[in-house]
Biopython code that builds the backbone (N, CA, C, O; Angstrom):
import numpy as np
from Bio.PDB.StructureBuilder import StructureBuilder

atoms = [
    (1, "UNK", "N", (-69.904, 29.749, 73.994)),
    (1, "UNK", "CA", (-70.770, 29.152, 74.986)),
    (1, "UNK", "C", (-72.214, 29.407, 74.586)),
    (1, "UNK", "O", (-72.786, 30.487, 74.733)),
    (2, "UNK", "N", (-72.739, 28.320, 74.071)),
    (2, "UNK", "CA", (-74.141, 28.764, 74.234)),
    (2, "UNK", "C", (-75.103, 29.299, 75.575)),
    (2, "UNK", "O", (-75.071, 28.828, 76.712)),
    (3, "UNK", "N", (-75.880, 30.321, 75.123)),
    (3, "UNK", "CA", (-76.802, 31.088, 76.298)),
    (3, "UNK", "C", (-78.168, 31.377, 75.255)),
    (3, "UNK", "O", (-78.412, 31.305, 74.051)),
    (4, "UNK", "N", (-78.768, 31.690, 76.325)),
    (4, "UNK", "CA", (-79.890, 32.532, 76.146)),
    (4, "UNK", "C", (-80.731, 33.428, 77.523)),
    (4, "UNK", "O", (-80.539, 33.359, 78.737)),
    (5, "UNK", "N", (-81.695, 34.246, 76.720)),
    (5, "UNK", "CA", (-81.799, 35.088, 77.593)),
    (5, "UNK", "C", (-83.495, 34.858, 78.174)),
    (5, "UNK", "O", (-84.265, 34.889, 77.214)),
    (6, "UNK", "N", (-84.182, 34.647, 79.466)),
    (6, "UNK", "CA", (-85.350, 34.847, 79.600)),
    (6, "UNK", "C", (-85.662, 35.425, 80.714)),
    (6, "UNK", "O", (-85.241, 35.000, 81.790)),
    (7, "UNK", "N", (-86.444, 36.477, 80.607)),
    (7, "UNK", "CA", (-86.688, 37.254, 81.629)),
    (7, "UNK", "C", (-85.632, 38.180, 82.390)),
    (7, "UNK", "O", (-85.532, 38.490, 83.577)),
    (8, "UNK", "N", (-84.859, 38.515, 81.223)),
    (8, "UNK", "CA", (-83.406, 39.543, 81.741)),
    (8, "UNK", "C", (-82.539, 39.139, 82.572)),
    (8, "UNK", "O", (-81.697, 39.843, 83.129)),
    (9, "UNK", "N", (-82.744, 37.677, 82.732)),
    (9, "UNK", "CA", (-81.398, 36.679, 82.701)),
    (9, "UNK", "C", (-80.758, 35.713, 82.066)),
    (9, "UNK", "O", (-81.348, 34.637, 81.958)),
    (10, "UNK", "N", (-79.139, 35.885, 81.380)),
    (10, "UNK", "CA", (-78.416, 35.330, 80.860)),
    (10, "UNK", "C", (-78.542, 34.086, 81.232)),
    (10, "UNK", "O", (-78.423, 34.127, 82.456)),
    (11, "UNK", "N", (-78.790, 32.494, 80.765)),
    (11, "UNK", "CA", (-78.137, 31.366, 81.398)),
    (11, "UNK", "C", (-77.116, 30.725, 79.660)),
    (11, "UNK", "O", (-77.101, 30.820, 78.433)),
    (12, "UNK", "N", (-76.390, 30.053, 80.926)),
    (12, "UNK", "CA", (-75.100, 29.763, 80.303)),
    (12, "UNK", "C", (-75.105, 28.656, 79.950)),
    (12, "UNK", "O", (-74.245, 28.221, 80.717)),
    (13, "UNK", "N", (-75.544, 27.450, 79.110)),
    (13, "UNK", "CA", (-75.669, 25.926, 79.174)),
    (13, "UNK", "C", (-74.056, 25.429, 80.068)),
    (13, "UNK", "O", (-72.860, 25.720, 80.046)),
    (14, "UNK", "N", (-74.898, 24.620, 80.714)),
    (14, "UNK", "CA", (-73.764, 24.395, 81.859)),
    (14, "UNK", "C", (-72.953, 23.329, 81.145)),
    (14, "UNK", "O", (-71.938, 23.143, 81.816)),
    (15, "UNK", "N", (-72.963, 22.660, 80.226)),
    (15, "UNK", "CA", (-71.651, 21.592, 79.279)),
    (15, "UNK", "C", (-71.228, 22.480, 78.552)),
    (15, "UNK", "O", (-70.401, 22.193, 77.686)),
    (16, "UNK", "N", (-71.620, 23.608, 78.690)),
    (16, "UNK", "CA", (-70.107, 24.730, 77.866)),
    (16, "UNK", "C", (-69.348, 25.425, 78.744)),
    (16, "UNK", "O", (-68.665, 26.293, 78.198)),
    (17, "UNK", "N", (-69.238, 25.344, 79.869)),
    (17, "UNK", "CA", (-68.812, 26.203, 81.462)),
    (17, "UNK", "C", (-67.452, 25.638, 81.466)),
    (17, "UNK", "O", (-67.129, 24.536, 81.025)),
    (18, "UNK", "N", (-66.664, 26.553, 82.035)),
    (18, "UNK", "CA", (-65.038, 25.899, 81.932)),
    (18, "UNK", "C", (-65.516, 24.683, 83.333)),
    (18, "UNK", "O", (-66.662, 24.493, 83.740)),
    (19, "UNK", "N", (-64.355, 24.071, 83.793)),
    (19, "UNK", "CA", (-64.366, 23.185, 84.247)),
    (19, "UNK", "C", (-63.407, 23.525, 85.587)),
    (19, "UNK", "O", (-62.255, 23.652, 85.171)),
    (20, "UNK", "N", (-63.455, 23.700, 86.900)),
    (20, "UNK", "CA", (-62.402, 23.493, 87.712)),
    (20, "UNK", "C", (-61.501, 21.958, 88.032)),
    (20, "UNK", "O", (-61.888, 20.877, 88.477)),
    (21, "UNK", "N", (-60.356, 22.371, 87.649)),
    (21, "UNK", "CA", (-59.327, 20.926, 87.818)),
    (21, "UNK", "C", (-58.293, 21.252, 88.665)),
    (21, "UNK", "O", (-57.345, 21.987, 88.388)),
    (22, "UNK", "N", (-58.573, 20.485, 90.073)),
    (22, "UNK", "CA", (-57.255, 20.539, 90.788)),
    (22, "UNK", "C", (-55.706, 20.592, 90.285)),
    (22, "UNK", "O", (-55.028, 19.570, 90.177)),
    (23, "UNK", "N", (-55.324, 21.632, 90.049)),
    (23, "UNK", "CA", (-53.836, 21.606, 89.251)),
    (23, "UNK", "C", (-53.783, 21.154, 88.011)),
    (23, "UNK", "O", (-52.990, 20.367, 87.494)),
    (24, "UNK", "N", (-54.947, 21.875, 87.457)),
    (24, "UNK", "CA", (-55.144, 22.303, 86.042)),
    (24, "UNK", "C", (-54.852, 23.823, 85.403)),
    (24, "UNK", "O", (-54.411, 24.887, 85.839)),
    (25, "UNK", "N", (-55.160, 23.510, 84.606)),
    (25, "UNK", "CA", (-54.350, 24.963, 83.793)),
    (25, "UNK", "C", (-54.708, 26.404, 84.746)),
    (25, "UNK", "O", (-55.899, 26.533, 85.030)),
    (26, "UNK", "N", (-53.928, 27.287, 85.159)),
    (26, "UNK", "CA", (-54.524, 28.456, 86.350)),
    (26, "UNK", "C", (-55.355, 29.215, 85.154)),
    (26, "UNK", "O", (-56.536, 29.148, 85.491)),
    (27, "UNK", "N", (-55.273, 29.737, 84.211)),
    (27, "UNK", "CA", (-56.062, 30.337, 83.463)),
    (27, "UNK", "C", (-57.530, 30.160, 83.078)),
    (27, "UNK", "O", (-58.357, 31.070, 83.025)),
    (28, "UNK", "N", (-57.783, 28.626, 82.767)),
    (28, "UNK", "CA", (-58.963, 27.940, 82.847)),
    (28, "UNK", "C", (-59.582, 27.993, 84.367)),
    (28, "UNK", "O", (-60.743, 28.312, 84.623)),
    (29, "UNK", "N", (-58.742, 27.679, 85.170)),
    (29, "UNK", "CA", (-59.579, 27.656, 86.996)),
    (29, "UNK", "C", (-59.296, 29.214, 86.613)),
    (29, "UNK", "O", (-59.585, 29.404, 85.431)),
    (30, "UNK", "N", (-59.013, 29.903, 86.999)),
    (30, "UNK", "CA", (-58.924, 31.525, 86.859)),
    (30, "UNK", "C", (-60.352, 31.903, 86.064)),
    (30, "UNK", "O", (-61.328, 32.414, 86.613)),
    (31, "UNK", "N", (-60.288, 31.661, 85.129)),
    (31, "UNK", "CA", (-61.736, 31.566, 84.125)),
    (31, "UNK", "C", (-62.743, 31.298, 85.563)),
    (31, "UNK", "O", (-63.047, 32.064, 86.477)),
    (32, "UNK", "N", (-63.098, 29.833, 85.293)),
    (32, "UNK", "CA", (-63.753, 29.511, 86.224)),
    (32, "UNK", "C", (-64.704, 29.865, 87.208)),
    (32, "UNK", "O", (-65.915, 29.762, 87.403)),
    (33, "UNK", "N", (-63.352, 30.475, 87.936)),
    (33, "UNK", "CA", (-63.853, 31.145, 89.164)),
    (33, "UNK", "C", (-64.584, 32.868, 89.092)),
    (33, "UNK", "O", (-65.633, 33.165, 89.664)),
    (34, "UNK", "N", (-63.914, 33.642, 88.426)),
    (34, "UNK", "CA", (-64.829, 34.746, 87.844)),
    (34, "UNK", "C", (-65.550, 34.606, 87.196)),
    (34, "UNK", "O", (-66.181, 35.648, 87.016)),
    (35, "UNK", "N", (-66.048, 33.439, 86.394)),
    (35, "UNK", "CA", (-67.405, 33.317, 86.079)),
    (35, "UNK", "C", (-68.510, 33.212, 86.941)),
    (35, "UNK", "O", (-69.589, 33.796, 86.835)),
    (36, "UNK", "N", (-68.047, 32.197, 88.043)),
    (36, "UNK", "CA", (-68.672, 31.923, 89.052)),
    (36, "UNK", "C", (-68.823, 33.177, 90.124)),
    (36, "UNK", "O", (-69.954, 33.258, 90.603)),
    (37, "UNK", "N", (-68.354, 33.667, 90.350)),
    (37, "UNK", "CA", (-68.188, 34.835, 91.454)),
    (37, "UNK", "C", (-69.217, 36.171, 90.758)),
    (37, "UNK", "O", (-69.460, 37.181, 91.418)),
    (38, "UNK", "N", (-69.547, 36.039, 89.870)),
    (38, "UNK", "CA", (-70.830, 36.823, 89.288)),
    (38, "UNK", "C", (-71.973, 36.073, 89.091)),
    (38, "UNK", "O", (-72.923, 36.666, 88.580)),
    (39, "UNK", "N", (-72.081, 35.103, 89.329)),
    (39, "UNK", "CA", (-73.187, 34.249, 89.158)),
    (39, "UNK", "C", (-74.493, 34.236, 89.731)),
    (39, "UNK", "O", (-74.194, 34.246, 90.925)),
    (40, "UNK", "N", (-75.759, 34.220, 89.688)),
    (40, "UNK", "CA", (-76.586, 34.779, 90.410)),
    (40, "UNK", "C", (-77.012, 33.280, 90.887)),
    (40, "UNK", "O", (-77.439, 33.132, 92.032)),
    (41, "UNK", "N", (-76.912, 32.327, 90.126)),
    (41, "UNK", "CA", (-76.582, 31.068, 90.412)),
    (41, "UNK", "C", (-75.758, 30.045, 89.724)),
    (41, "UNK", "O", (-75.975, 29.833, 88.531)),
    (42, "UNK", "N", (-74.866, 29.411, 90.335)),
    (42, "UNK", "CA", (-74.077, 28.306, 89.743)),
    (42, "UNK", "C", (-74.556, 27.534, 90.031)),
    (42, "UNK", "O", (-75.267, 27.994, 90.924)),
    (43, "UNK", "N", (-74.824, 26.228, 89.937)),
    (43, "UNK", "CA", (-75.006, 24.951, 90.001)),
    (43, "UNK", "C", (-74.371, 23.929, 89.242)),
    (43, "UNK", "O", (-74.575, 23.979, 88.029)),
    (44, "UNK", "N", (-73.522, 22.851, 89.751)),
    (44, "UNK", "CA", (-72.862, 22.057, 89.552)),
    (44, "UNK", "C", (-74.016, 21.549, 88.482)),
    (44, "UNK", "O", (-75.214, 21.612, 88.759)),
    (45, "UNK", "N", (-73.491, 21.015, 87.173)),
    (45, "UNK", "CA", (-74.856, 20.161, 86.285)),
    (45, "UNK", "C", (-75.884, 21.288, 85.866)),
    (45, "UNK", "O", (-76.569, 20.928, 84.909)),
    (46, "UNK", "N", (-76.132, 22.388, 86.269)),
    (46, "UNK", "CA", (-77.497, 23.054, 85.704)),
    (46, "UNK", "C", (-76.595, 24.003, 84.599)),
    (46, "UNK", "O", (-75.432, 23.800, 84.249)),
    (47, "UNK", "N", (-77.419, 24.993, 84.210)),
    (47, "UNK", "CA", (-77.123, 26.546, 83.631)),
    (47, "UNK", "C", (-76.806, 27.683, 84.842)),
    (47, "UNK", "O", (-77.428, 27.980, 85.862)),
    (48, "UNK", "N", (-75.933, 28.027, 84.433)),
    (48, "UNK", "CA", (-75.571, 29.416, 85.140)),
    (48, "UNK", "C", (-75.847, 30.460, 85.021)),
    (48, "UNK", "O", (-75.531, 31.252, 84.134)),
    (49, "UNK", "N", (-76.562, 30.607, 86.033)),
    (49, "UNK", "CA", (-77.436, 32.299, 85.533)),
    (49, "UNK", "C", (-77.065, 33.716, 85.827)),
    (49, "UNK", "O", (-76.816, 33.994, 87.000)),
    (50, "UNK", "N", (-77.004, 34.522, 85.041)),
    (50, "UNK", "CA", (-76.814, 36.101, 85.547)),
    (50, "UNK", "C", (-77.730, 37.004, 84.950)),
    (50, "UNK", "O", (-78.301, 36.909, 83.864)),
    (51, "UNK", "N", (-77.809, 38.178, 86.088)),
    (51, "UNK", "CA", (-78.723, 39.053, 86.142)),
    (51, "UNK", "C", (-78.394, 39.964, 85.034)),
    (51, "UNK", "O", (-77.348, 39.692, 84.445)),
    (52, "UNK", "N", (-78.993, 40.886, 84.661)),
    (52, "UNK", "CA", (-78.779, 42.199, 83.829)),
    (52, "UNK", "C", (-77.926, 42.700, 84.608)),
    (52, "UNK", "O", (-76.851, 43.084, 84.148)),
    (53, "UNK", "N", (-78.200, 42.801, 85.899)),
    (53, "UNK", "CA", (-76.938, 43.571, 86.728)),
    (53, "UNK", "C", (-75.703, 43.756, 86.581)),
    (53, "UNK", "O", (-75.165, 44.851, 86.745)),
    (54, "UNK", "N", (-74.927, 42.380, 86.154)),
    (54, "UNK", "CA", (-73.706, 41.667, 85.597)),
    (54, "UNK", "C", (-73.335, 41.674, 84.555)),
    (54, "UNK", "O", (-72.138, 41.479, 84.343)),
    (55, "UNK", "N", (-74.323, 41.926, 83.412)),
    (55, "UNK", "CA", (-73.955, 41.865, 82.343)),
    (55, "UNK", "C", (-72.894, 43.072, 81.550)),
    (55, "UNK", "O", (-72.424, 42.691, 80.478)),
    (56, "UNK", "N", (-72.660, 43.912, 81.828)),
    (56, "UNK", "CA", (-71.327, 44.882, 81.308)),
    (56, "UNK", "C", (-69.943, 43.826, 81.995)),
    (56, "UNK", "O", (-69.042, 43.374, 81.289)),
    (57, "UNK", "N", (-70.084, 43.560, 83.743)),
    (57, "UNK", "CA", (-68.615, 43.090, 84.006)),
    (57, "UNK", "C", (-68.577, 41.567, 83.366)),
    (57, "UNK", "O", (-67.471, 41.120, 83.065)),
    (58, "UNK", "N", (-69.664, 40.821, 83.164)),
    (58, "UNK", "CA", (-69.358, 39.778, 82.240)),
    (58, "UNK", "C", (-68.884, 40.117, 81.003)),
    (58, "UNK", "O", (-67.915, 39.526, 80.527)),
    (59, "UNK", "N", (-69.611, 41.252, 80.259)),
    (59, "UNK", "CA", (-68.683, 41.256, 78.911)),
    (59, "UNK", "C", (-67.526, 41.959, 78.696)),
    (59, "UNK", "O", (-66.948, 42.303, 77.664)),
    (60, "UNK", "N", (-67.267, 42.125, 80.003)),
    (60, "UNK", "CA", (-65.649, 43.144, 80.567)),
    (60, "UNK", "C", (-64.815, 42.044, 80.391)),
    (60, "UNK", "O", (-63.855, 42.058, 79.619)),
    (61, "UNK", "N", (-65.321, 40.563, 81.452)),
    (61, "UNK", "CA", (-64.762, 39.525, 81.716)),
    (61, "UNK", "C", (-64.810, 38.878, 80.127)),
    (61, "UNK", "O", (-63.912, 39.506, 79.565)),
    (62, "UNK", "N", (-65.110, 38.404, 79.618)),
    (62, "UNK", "CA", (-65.364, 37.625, 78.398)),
    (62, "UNK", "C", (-64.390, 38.079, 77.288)),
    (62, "UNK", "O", (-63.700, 37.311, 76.618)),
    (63, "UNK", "N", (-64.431, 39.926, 77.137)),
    (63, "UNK", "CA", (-63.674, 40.437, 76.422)),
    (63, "UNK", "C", (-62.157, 40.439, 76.928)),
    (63, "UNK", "O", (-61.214, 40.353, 76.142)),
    (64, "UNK", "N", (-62.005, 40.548, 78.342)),
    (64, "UNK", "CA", (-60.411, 40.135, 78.649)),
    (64, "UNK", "C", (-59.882, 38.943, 78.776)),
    (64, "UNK", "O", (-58.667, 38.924, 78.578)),
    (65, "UNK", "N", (-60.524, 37.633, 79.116)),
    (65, "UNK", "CA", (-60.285, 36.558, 78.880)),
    (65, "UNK", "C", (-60.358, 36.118, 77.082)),
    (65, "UNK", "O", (-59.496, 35.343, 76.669)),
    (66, "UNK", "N", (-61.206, 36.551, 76.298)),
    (66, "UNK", "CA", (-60.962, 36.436, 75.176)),
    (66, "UNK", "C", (-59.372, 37.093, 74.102)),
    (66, "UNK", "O", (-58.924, 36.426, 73.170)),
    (67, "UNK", "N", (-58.801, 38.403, 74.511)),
    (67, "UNK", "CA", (-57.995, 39.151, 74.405)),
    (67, "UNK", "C", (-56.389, 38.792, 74.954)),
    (67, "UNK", "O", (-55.413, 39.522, 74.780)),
    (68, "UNK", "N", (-56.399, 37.635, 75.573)),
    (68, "UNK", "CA", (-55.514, 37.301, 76.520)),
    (68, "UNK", "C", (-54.952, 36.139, 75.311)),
    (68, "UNK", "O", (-53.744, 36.072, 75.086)),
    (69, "UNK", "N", (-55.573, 35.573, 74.841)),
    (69, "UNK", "CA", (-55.045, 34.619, 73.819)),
    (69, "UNK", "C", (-54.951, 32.882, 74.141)),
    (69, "UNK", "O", (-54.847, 31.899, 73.409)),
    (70, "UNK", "N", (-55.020, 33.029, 75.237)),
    (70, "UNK", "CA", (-54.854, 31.287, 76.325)),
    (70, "UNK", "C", (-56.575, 31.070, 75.923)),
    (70, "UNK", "O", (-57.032, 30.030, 76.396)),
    (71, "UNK", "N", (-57.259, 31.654, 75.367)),
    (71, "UNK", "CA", (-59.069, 30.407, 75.584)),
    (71, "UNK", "C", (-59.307, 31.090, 74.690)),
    (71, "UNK", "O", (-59.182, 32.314, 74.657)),
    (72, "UNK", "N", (-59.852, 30.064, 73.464)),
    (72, "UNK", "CA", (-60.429, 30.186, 72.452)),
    (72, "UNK", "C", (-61.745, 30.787, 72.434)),
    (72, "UNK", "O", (-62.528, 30.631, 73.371)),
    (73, "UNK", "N", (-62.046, 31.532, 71.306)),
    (73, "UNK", "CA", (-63.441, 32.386, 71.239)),
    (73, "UNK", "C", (-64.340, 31.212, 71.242)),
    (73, "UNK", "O", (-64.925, 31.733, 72.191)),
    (74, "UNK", "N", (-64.816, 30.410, 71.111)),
    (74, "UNK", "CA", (-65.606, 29.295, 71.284)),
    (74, "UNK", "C", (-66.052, 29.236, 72.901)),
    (74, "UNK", "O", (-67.185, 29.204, 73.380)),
    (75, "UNK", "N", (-64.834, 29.233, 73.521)),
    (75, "UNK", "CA", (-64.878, 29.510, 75.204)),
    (75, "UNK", "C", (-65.281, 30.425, 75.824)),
    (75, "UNK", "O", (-65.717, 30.413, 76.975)),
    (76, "UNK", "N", (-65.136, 31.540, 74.911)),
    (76, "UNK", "CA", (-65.611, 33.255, 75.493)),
    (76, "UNK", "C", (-66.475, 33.708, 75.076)),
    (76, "UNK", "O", (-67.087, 34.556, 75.725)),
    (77, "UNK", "N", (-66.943, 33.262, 73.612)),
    (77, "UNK", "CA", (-68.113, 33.934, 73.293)),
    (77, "UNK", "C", (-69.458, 33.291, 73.609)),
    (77, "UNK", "O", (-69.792, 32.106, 73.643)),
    (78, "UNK", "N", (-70.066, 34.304, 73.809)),
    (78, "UNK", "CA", (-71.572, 33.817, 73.949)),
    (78, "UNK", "C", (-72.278, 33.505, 72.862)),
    (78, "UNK", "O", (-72.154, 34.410, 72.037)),
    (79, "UNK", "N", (-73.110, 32.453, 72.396)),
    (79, "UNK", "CA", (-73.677, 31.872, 71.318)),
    (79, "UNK", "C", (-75.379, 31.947, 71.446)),
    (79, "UNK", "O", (-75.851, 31.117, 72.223)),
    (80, "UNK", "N", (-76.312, 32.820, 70.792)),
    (80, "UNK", "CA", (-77.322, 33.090, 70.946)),
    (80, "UNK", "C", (-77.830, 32.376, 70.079)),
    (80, "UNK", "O", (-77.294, 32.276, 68.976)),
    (81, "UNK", "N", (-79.336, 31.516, 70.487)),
    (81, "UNK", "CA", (-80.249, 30.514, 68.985)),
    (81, "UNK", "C", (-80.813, 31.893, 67.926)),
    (81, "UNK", "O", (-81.001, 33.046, 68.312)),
    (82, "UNK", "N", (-80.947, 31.514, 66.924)),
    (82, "UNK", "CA", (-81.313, 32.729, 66.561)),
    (82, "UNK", "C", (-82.647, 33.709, 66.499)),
    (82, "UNK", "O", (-82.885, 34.854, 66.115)),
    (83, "UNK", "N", (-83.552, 32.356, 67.234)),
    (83, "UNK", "CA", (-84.759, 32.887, 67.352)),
    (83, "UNK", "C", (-84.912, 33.917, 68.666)),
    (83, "UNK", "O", (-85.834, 34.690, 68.926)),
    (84, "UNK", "N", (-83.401, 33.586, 69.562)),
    (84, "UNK", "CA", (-83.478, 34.488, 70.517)),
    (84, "UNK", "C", (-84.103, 36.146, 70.786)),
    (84, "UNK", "O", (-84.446, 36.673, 71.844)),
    (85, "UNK", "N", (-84.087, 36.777, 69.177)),
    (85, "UNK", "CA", (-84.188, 38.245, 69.277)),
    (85, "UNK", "C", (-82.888, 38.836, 68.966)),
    (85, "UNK", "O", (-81.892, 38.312, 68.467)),
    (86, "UNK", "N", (-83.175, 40.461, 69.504)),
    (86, "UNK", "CA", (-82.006, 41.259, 69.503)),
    (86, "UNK", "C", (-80.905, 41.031, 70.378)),
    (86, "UNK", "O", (-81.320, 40.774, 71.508)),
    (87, "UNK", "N", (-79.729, 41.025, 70.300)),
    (87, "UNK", "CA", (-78.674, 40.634, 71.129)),
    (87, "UNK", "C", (-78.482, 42.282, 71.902)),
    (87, "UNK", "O", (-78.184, 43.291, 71.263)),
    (88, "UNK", "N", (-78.780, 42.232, 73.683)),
    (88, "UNK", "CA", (-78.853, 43.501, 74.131)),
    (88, "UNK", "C", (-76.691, 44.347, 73.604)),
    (88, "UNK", "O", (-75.685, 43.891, 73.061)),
    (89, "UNK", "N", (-77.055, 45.507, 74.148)),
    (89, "UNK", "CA", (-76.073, 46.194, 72.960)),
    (89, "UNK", "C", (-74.758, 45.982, 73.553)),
    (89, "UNK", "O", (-73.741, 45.870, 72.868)),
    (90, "UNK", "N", (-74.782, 45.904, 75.355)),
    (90, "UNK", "CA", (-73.580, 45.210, 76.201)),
    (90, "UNK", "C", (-73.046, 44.291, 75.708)),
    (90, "UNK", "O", (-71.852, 44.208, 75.422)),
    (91, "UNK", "N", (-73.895, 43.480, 75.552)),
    (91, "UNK", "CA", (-73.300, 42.128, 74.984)),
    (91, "UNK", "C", (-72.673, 41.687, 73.589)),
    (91, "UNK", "O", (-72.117, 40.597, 73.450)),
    (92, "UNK", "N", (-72.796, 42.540, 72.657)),
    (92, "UNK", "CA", (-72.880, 42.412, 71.455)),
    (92, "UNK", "C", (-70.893, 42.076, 70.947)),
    (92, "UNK", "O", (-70.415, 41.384, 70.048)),
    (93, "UNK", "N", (-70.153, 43.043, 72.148)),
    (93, "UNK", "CA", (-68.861, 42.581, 71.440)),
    (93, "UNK", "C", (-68.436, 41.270, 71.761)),
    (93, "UNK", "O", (-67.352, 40.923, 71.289)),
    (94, "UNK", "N", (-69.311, 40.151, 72.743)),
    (94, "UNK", "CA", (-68.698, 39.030, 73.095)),
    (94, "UNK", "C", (-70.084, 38.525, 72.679)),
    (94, "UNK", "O", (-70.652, 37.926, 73.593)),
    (95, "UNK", "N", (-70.754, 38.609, 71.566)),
    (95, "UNK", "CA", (-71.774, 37.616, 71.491)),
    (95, "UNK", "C", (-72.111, 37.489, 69.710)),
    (95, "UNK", "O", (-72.227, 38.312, 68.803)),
    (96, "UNK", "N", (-72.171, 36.305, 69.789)),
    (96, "UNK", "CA", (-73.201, 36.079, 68.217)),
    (96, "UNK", "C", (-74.071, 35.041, 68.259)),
    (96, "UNK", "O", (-74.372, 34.540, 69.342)),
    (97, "UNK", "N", (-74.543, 34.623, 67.176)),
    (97, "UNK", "CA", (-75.910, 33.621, 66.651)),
    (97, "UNK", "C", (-75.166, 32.291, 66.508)),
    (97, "UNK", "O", (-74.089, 32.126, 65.935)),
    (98, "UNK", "N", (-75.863, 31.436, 67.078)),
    (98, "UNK", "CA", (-75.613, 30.089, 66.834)),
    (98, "UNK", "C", (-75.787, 29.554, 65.586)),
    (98, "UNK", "O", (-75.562, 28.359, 65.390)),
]
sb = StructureBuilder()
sb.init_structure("model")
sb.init_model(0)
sb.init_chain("A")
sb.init_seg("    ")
for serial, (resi, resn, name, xyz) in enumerate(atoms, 1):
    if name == "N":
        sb.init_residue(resn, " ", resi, " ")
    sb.init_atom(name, np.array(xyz, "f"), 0.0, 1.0, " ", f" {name:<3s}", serial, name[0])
structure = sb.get_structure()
C-alpha cells in the first residue's frame, strides 16, 4: 500500500485500501474493518489517516494479516516514495521504498 508520512501522520492512498464487499471474502472485510477501526480518519475516496498513536497496533495488524497467508504483501505492506526519509523503526517490519 502506498503511504506516506506528514506531520506524524501515516496516510494510506485510498486506491490501495482493501475494499468492503457485501459477502465478500471475510478476511478481506475482516482486513477492512481493523484498518478502519484505527483510523484517525477514513473517508470513503480520500487517504486514510493514522496517528503515531496507532502506529505499533497497525504494524501488529499488518504483520498478522501479512503472516496469515490469505493477502498478499503488496496488500500489507506499506510502500514509502523514497524521498520520504527514514522509515520510523515501528514500522520498518511492514514497510519499504517504493
Amino acid at each position: 500500500m502506498r503511504a506516506r508520512i506528514e506531520d506524524d501522520v501515516i496516510f494510506l492512498h485510498h486506491e490501495d485500501l482493501p475494499e468492503f464487499k457485501k459477502g465478500g471474502s471475510i478476511v478481506r472485510n475482516s482486513y477492512f474493518w481493523a484498518l478502519k477501526s484505527i483510523a484517525g480518519h477514513a473517508s470513503r475516496y480520500k487517504d486514510w489517516e493514522y496517528e503515531s498513536e496507532v502506529w505499533l497496533a497497525l504494524q501488529r495488524m499488518l504483520m498478522s494479516f501479512t503472516e496469515s497467508g490469505y493477502l498478499g504483501l503488496k496488500e500489507t505492506m506499506l510502500e514509502f516514495p523514497l524521498d520520504q526519509g527514514e522509515i520510523p523503526a515501528v514500522l520498518r517490519p511492514v514497510a519499504t521504498w517504493q
